[in-house]
C-alpha positions as CSV (number, residue, x, y, z in Angstrom):
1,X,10.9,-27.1,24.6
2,X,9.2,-25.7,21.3
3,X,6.0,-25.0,21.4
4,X,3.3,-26.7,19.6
5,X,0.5,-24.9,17.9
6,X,-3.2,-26.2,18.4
7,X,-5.2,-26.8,14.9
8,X,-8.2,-24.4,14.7
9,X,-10.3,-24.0,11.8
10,X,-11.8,-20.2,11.4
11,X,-13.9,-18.0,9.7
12,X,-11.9,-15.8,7.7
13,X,-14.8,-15.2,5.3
14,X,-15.1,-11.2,5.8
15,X,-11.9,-10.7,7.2
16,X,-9.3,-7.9,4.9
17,X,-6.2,-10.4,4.0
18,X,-3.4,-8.7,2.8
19,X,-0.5,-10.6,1.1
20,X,2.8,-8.8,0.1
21,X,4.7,-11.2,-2.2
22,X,3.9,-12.5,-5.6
23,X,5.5,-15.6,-6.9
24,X,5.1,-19.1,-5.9
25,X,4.8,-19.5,-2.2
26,X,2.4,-16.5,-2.2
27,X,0.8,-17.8,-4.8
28,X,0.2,-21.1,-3.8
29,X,-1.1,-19.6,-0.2
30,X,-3.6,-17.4,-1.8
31,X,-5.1,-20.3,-4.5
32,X,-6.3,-21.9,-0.8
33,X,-6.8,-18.6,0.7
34,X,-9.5,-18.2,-2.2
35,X,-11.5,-21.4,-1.1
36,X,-11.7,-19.6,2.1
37,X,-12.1,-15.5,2.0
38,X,-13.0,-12.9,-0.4
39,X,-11.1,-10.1,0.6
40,X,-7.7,-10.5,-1.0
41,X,-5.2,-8.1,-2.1
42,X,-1.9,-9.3,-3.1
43,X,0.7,-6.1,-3.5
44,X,3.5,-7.1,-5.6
45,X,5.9,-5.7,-8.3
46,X,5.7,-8.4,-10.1
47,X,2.9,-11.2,-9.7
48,X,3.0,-14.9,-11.2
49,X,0.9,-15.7,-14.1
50,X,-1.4,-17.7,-11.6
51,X,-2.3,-14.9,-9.4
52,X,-2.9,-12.3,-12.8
53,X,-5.7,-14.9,-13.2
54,X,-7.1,-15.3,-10.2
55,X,-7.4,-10.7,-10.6
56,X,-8.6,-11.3,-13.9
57,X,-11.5,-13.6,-12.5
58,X,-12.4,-10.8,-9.5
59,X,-11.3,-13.5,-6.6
60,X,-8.5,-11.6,-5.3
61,X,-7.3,-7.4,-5.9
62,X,-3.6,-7.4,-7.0
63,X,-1.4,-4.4,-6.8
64,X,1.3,-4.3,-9.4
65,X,4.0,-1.9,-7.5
66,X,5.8,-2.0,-4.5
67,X,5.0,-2.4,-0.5
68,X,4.1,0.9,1.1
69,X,4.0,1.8,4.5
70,X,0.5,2.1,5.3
71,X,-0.8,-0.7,2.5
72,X,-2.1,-2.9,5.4
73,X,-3.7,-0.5,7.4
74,X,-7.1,-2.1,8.1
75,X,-6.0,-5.9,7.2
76,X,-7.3,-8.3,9.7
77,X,-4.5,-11.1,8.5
78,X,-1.1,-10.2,6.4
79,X,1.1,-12.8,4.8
80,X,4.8,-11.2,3.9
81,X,5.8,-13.6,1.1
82,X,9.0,-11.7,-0.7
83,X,12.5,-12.9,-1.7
84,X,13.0,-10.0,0.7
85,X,13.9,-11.3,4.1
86,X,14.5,-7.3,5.5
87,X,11.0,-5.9,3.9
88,X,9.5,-9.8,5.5
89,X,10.7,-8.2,9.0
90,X,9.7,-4.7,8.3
91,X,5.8,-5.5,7.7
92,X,5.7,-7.7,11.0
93,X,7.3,-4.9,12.5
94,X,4.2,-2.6,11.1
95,X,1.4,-5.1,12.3
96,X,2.9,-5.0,15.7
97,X,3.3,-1.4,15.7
98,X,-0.5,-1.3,14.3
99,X,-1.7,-3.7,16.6
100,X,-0.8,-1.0,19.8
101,X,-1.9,2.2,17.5
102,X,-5.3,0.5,16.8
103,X,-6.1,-2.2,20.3
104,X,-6.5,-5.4,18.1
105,X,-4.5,-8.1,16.6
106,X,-3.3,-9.0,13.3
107,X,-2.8,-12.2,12.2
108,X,1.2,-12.2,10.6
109,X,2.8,-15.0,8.9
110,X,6.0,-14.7,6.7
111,X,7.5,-18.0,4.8
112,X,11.2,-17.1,6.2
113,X,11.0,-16.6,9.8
114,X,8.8,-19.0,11.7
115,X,9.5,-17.0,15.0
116,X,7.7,-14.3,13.5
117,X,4.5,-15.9,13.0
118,X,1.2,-16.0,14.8
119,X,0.2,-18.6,12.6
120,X,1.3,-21.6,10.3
121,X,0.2,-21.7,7.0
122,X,-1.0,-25.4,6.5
123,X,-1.3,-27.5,3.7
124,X,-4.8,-27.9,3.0
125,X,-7.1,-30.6,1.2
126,X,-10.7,-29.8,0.4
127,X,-12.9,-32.3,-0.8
128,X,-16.6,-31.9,-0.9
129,X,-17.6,-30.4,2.6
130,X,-14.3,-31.9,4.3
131,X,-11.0,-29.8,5.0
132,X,-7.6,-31.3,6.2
133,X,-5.2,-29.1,7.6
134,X,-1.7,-30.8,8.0
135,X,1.3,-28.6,9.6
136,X,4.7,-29.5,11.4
137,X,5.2,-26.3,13.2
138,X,7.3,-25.3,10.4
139,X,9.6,-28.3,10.8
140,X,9.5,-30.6,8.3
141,X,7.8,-28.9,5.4
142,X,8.7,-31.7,3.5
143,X,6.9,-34.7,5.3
144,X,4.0,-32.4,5.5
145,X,4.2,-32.4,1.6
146,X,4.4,-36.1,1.6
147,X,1.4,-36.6,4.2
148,X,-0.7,-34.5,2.0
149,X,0.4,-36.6,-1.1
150,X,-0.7,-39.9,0.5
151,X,-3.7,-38.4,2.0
152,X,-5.0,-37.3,-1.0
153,X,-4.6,-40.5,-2.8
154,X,-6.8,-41.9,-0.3
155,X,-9.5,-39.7,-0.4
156,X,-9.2,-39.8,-4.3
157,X,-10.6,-44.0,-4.0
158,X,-12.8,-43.3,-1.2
């Protein structure tokens, strides 16, 4: 049987969030990351025009150049979103390795290996002082899509 994860809502407010990746998934995880946390840096060759504006504005740090060794050192949650599925593996290779070196956890998620993750990344509504989280376990990304959809008509008449 496949597990289930159980919904829980955190404080990620002061917590170091590193994300490695910079086109549309990353991009689209750290526009609701920025509702959420302050302490972004998105390391990335090349970033999407999105995520240049959200550095521009001072809501996130982004690094225009490759993933080093070393570049989450100190990152309390990391999100490996590249095209590259080996580099993906590598960094929540380092977390783990970093996790033993330093006694505490790190929070890993990557969008191409769901085995690998401690965590789902949902899809969230915010609306006033009310957040929705909506996840399948990384099943059926696209009837969460179409939950979200028909939620937030909803709340749009309420």
């Amino acid at each position: 049987m496949e597990k289930s994860y159980f919904p829980m809502f955190v404080d990620i407010s002061e917590k170091k969030i590193v994300v490695v990746g910079g086109g549309r998934i990353a991009a689209r995880r750290v526009d609701t990351l920025t509702y959420f946390a302050g302490n972004i840096t998105v390391i990335a060759p090349e970033v999407t025009r999105q995520l240049l504006e959200l550095n521009e504005d001072g809501r996130i740090y982004c690094m225009i150049r490759e993933y080093e060794k070393g570049d989450i050192a100190g990152a309390d949650m990391v999100l490996a979103a590249t095209d590259d599925r080996q580099l993906n593996h590598s960094i929540a290779d380092e977390c783990r390795v970093l996790e033993r070196e330093k006694g505490r956890r790190i929070l890993f998620n990557t969008a191409d290996d769901k085995d690998l993750c401690d965590f789902y990344f949902p899809s969230v509504i915010t609306r006033d002082d009310i957040v929705i989280g909506i996840n399948s376990g990384g099943r059926s990304p696209g009837k969460v899509k179409q939950v979200r959809e028909k939620l937030e008509e909803k709340l749009d008449i309420l």
